[in-house]
C-alpha positions in Angstrom: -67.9 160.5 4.6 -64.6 161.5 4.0 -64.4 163.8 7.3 -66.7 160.6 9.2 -63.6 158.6 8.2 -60.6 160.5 8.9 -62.0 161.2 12.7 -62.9 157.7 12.8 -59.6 156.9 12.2 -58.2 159.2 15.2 -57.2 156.9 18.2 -59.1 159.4 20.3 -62.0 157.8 18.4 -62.1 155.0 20.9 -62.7 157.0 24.7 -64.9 158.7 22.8 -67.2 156.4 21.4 -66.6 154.4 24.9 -68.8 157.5 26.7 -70.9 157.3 24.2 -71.6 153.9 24.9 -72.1 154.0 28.3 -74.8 156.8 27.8 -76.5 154.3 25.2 -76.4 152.1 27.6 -77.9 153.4 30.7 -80.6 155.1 28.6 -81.6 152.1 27.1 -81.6 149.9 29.8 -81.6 152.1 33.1 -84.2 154.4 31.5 -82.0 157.4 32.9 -82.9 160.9 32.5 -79.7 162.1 30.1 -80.3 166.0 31.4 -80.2 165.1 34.8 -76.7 162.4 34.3 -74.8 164.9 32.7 -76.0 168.1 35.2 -75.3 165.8 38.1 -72.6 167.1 40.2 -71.3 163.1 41.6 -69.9 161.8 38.5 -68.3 165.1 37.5 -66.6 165.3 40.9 -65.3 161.8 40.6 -64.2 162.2 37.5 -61.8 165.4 38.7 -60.7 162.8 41.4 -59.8 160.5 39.6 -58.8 162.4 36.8 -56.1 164.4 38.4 -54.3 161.7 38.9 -54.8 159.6 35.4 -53.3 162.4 33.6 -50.3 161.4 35.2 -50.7 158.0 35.3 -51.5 158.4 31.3 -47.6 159.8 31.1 -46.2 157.3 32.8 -48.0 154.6 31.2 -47.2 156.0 28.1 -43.2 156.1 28.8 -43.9 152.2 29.3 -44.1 152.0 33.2 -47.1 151.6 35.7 -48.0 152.7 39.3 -50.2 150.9 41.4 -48.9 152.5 44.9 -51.3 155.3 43.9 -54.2 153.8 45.9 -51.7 154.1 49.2 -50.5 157.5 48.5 -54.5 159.0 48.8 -54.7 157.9 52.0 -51.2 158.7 52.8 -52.0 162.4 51.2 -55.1 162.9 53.4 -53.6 161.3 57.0 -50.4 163.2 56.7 -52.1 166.4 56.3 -54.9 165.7 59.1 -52.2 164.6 61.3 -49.6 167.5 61.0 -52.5 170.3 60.9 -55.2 168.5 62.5 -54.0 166.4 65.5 -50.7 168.4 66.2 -52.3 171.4 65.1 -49.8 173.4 62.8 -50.9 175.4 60.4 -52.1 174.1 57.1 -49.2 175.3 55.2 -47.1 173.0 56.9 -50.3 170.1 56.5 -49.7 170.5 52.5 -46.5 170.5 52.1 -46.5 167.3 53.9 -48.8 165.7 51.7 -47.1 166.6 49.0 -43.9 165.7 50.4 -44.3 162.6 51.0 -45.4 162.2 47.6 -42.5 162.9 46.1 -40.6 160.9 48.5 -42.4 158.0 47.4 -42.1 158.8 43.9 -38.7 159.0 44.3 -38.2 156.0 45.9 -40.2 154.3 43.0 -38.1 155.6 40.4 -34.8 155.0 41.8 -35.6 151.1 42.4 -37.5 151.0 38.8 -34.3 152.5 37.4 -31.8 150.8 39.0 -32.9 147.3 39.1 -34.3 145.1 36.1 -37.1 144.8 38.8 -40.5 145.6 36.7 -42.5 148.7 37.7 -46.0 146.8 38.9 -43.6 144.9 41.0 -42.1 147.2 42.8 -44.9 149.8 43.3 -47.0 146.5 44.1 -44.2 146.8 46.6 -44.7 150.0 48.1 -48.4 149.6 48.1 -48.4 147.7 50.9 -45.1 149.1 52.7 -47.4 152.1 52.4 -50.4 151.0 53.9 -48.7 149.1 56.9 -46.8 152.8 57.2 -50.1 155.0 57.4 -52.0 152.0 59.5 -49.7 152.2 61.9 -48.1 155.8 62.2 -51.9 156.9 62.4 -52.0 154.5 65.4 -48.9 155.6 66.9 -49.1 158.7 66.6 -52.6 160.0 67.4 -54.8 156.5 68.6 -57.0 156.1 66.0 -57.2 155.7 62.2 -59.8 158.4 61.6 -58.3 161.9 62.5 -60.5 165.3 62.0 -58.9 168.3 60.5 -60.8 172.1 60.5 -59.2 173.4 58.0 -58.6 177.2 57.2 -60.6 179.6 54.9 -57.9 180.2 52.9 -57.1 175.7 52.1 -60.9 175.5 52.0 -60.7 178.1 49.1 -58.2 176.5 47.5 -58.8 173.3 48.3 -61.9 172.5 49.7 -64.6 174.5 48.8 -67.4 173.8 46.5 -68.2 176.1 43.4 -69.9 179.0 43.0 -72.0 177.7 46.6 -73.1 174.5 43.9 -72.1 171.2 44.7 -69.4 171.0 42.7 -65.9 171.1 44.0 -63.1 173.2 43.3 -61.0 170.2 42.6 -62.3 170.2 38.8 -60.7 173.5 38.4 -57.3 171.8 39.3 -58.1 168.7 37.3 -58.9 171.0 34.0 -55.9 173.3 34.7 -53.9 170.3 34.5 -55.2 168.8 32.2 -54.0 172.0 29.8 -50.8 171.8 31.1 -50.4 168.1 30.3 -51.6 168.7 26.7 -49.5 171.5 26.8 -46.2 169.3 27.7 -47.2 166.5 25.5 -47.7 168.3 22.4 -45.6 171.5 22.5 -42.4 170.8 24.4 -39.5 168.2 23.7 -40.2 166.6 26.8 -43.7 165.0 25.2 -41.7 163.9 22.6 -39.0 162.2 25.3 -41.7 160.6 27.0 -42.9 158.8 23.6 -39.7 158.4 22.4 -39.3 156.4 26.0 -42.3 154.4 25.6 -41.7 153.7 22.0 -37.8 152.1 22.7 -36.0 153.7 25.4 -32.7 151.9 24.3 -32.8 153.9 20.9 -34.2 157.0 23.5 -31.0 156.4 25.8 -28.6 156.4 22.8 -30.1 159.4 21.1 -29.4 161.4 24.1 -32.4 161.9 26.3 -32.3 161.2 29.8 -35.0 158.0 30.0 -34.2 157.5 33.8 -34.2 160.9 35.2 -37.6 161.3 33.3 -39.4 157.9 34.4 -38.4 159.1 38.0 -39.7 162.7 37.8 -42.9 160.6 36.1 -42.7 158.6 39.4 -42.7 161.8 41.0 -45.7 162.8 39.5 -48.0 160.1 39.6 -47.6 159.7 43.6 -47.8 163.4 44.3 -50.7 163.6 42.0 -52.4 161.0 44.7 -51.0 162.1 47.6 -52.8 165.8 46.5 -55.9 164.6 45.9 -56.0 162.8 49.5 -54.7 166.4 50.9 -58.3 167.8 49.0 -60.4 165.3 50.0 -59.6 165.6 53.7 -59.7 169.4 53.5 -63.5 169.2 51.4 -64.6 166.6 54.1 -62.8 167.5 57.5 -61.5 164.1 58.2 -58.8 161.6 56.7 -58.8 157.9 56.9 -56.6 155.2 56.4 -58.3 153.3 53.9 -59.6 156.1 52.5 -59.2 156.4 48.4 -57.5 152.2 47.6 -60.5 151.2 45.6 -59.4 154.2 43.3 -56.5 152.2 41.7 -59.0 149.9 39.8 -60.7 152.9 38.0 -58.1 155.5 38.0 -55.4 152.8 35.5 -59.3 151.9 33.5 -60.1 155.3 32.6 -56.3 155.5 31.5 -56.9 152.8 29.1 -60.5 153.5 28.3 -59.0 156.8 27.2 -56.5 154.7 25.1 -54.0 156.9 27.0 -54.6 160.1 25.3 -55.9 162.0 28.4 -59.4 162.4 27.1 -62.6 160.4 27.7 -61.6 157.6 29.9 -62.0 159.7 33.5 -66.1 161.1 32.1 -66.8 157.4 31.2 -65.8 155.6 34.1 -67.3 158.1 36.5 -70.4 157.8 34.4 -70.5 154.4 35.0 -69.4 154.6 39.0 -72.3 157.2 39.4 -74.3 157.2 37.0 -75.7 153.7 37.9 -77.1 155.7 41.3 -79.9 157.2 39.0 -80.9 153.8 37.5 -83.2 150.7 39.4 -79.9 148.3 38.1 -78.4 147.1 41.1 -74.9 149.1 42.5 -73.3 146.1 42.7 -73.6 145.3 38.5 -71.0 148.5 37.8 -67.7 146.8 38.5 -69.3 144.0 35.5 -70.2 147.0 33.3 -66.6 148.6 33.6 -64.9 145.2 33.2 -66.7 144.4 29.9 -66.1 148.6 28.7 -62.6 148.0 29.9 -62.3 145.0 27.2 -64.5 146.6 24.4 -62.0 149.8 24.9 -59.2 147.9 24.4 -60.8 145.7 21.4 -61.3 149.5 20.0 -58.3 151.1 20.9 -56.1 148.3 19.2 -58.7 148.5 15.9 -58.4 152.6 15.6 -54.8 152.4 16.6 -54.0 150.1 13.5 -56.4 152.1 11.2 -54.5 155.7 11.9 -50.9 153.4 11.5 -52.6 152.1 8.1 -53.7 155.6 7.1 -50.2 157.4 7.5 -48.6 154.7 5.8 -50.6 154.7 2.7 -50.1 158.6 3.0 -46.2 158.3 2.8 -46.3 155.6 0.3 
């Protein structure tokens, strides 16, 4: 009981027993075959997607700032790269480090006004949101006619990229999302930057005055979070040989959910929300029900996250005291 209790107490407790949950759920009532959910190859993939860019979402969020220009920078991600290598018809190299450029342009540019103005974050990357859209809309138009645009891209980006695994149907996208995923973990809990990034979040005025450099890491965190996008948009147009404009906005919804589903702690939110988006496919319940479902997780995740996050809080006190 004692074991039960301490894990219980763990605020990782919460994403957990959210997937749980939804698994509950969709046996109970969708009368879902539980080998064939978790061996399908649609929610995994979605959960990579949206997972690569959650994890740093997650950081930022936990430094105390939010970016909602993320469902833009997809798009933006996947036309840049179809454009340069696909209608000009460069090679690829110079299609990626596009996408990713313009990533961190962004990113930048979201820093530097969250930074240097009292302007909140949501405001100002509600901001670029829509600068971004009106930017890919028409540049796409301008520049090639249409707001579709093909790209054939190379073995070696379809390999990297593109491909699915092992000849399966999943995509090699996972492998990027659980690399990452290790290196975020890595940062967070074994480097002094994880313990800046807190610090941030926790009080970045007692942050600023102990020394670390709170804007120059919320812009790098900037930096992150729209490159993060902008790469998945490069993959999906390499895996599916086409980019669109309005390809990847209904991703901001679910990508900032599975952050706080996880309770920000990188784990559980992205398997539970994908479950949900997908998982609903191998049900009779109608598709249109899953945006209810993930609204009423959403507020039982953050019922939970709030009641574990108190118990840990009242279990290291009583420990000190």
């Amino acid at each position: 009981m004692d074991t039960i209790s301490t894990l219980l107490r763990r605020p990782a407790a919460a994403s957990i027993l959210s997937l749980l949950g939804v698994l509950v759920f969709y046996v109970v009532f969708g009368g879902v075959d539980l080998g064939k959910l978790m061996g399908a190859a649609s929610w995994v993939n979605y959960a990579a997607r949206i997972g690569v860019v959650a994890l740093f979402v997650a950081l930022l969020m936990i430094s105390g700032e939010i970016d909602i220009s993320i469902g833009a920078m997809i798009p933006a991600g996947a036309m840049t790269s179809a454009i340069i290598s696909g209608y000009f018809g460069l090679p690829m190299i110079f299609g990626v480090l596009g996408a990713l450029a313009i990533g961190v342009a962004v990113g930048l540019l979201n820093g530097f006004l969250v930074t240097r103005t009292t302007v909140p974050s949501l405001i100002v990357t509600l901001g670029t949101l829509v600068a971004m859209q009106g930017i890919v809309l028409a540049g796409s138009k301008l520049l090639t006619g249409a707001a579709s645009v093909p790209l054939e891209a190379p073995a070696w980006a379809k390999t990297l990229f593109g491909n699915l695994l092992f000849g399966g149907n999943h995509q090699v996208v996972i492998l990027w999302w659980l690399g990452l995923a290790v290196a975020v973990w890595f940062v967070m809990h074994e480097t002094k930057y994880g313990n800046w990034i807190f610090a941030i979040g926790g009080d970045k005025v007692s942050a600023r005055n102990a020394g670390i450099p709170v804007d120059r890491i919320k812009i790098f965190l900037f930096v992150g979070t729209a490159t993060a996008a902008s790469f998945v948009g490069m993959c999906n147009a390499i895996q599916f040989n086409s980019a669109q404009v309005s390809g990847g906005m209904g991703d901001i919804f679910n990508i900032i959910v599975s952050v706080v589903v996880g309770g920000v702690l990188l784990t559980g939110g992205f398997g539970s929300i994908a479950i949900v988006n997908k998982g609903i496919d191998f049900t009779n319940i109608d598709r249109n029900w899953s945006n209810l479902i993930i609204g009423i997780m959403l507020l039982v995740a953050v019922g939970l996250n709030e009641t574990f996050r108190t118990e840990a809080m009242s279990s290291q006190r009583k420990k000190k005291g």
